[in-house]
C-alpha positions in Angstrom: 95.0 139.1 97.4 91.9 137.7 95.9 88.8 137.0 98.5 88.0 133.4 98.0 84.2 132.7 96.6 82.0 132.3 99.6 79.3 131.1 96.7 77.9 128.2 98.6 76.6 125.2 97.4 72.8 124.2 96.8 71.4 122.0 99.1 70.9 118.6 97.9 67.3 117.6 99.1 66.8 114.4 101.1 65.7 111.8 98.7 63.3 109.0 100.0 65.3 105.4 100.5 65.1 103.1 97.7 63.7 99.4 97.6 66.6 97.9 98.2 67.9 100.1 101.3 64.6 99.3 102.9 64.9 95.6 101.9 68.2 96.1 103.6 66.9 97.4 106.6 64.1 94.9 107.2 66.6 92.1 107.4 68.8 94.5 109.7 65.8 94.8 111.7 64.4 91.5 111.5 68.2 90.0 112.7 68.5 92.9 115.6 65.0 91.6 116.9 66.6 88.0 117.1 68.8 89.0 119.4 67.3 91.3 121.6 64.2 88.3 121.8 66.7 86.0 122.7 67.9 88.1 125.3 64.3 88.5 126.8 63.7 84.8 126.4 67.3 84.2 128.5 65.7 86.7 131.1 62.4 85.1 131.2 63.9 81.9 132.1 66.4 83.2 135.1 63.3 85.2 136.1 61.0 81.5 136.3 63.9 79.9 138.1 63.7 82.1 140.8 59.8 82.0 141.1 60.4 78.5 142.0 62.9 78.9 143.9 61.5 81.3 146.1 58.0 79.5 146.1 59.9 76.3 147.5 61.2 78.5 150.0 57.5 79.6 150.9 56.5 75.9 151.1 59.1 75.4 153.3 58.5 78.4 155.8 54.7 77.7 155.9 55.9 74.1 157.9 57.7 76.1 160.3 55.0 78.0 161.2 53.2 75.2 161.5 55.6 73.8 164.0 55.7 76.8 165.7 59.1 77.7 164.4 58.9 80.9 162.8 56.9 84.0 163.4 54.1 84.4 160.7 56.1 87.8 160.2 58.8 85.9 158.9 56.5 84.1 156.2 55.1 87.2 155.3 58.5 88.5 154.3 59.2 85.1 152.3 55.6 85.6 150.1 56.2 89.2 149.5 59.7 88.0 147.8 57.0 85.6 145.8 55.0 88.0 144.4 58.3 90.5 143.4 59.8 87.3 141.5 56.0 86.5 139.8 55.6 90.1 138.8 59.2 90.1 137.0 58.1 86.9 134.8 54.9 88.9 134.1 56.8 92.2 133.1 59.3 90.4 130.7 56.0 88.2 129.3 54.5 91.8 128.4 58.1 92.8 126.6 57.7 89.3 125.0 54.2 90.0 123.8 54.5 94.1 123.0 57.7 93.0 120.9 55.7 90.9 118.3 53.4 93.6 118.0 56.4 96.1 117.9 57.7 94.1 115.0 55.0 93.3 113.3 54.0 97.6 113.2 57.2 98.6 112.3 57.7 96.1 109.6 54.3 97.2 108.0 55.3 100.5 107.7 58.8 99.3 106.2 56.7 97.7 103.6 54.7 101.1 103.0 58.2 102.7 102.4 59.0 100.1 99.6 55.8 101.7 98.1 56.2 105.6 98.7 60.0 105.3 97.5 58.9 105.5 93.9 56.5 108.5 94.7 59.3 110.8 95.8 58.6 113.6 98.8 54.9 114.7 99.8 53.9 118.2 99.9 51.9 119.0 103.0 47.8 117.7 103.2 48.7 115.3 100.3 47.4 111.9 100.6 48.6 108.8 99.1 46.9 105.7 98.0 48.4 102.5 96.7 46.9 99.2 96.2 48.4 98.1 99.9 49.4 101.8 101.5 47.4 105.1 102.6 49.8 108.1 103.7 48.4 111.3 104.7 51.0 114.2 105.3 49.2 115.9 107.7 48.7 119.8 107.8 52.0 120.2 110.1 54.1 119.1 112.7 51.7 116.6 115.3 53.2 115.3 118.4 52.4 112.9 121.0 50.9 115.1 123.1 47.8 116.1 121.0 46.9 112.6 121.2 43.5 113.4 123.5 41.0 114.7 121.4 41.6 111.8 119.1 41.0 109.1 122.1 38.0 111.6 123.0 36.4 111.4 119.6 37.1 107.8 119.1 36.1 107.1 123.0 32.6 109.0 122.4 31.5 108.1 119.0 32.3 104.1 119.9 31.6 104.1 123.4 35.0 102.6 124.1 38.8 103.5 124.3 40.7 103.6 121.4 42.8 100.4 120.9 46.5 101.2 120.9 49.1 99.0 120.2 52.0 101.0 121.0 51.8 104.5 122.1 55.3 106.5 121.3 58.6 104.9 121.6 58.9 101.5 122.1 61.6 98.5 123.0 61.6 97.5 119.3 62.3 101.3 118.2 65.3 102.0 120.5 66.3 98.4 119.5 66.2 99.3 115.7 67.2 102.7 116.3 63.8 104.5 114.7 62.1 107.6 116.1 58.7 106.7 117.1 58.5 109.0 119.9 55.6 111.3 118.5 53.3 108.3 116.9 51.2 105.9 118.1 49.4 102.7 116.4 45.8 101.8 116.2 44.8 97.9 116.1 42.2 99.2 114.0 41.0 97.4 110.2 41.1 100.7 108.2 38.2 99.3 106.3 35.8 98.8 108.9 33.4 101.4 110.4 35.9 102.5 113.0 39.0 102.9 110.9 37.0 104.5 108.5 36.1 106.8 110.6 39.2 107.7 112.3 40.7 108.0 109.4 38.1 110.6 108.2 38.5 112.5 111.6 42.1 112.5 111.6 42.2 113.8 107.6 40.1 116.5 108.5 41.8 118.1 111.2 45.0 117.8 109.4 46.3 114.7 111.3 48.8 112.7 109.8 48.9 109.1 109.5 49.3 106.2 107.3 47.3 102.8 106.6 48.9 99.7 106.0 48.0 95.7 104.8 49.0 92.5 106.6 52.1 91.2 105.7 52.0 87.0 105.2 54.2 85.9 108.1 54.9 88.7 110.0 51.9 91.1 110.7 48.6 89.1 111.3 46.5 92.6 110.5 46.7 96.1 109.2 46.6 98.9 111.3 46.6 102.5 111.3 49.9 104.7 112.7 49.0 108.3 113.3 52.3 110.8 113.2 54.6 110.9 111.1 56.7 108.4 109.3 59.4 106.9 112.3 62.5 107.7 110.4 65.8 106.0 111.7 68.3 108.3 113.7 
């Protein structure tokens, strides 16, 4: 009998998402945040409720101390369940807060897609410039991890830590299912003296990143994301 053709196929290379799939995915993205918001916002209320519950409860112990009712043990016991409800509104106000910034980060670099989707793939050390986006492809693979001598460089030659938004993986990107896991984002105006010079430091030790505008409405700055692009999994 005759052997059947083991001839494989060619790979078809990835192409880069169009405008309108990444159109798409903002309002997927933008609707997904909605809900998971509300959800924090339905939290943050239970989590106030109890605060005052357990602060009248406080009030209420401190008189029978005062009368000689309860051992001051017993009080203590009553403000340590205080401070555990207080720190619970203050964790979900910093998922509140890191979620907007989470957003606003993630939707920038949506937006610097929209751009690179008409330039097709990048070959390694190839930087890109648009009127709104800068992407550097980096030498290589960059992880998380080698994150130190950039905070050293940044943290000696400013005299003050790098500011970053959101280091690695965040609420927003497990909520919008995107890989951010080896890339962190600078609050950093790319065309001030410090951006300017990060970005010159990361370029030349092969350090890849990208620089994005403000977007009207939803991002009240640009910033700079070092890694690679977070791609959706």
């Amino acid at each position: 009998m005759p052997k059947k053709s083991t001839v494989k196929k060619p790979a078809v290379p990835d192409q880069p998402p169009t405008e309108t799939q990444l159109a798409k995915l903002r309002d997927e993205y933008i609707n997904a945040t909605k809900d998971y918001k509300a959800s924090l916002q339905k939290l943050l209320s239970l989590y106030r409720d109890n605060v005052k519950k357990a602060e009248d409860r406080q009030e209420q112990m401190q008189k029978l101390l005062a009368q000689g009712l309860i051992s001051r043990r017993e009080l203590e016991d009553v403000e340590a369940l205080v401070t555990e409800a207080r720190l619970k509104v203050t964790g979900v106000e910093q998922q509140i807060a890191g979620a907007d910034t989470q957003i606003a980060n993630a939707l920038i670099e949506i937006e610097g897609e929209k751009q690179l989707a008409k330039l097709g793939p990048m070959n390694k050390s190839s930087l890109v410039k648009t009127t709104s986006f800068i992407r550097f492809s980096g030498a290589g693979r960059w992880v998380l991890s080698q994150a130190s001598p950039i905070e050293s460089f940044f943290q000696q030659t400013f005299q003050r830590p790098l500011p970053i938004a959101v280091f690695g993986q965040g609420a927003i990107h497990n909520q919008w299912r995107l890989d951010h896991r080896n890339a962190m984002d600078i609050s950093l105006n790319p065309d001030g003296a410090e951006g300017q010079a990060l970005i010159r430091f990361l370029q030349s030790n092969g350090i890849p990143f990208s620089v994005s505008g403000a977007i009207p409405g939803v991002a009240t700055g640009p910033h700079i994301h070092i890694g690679l692009p977070s791609h959706r999994y």
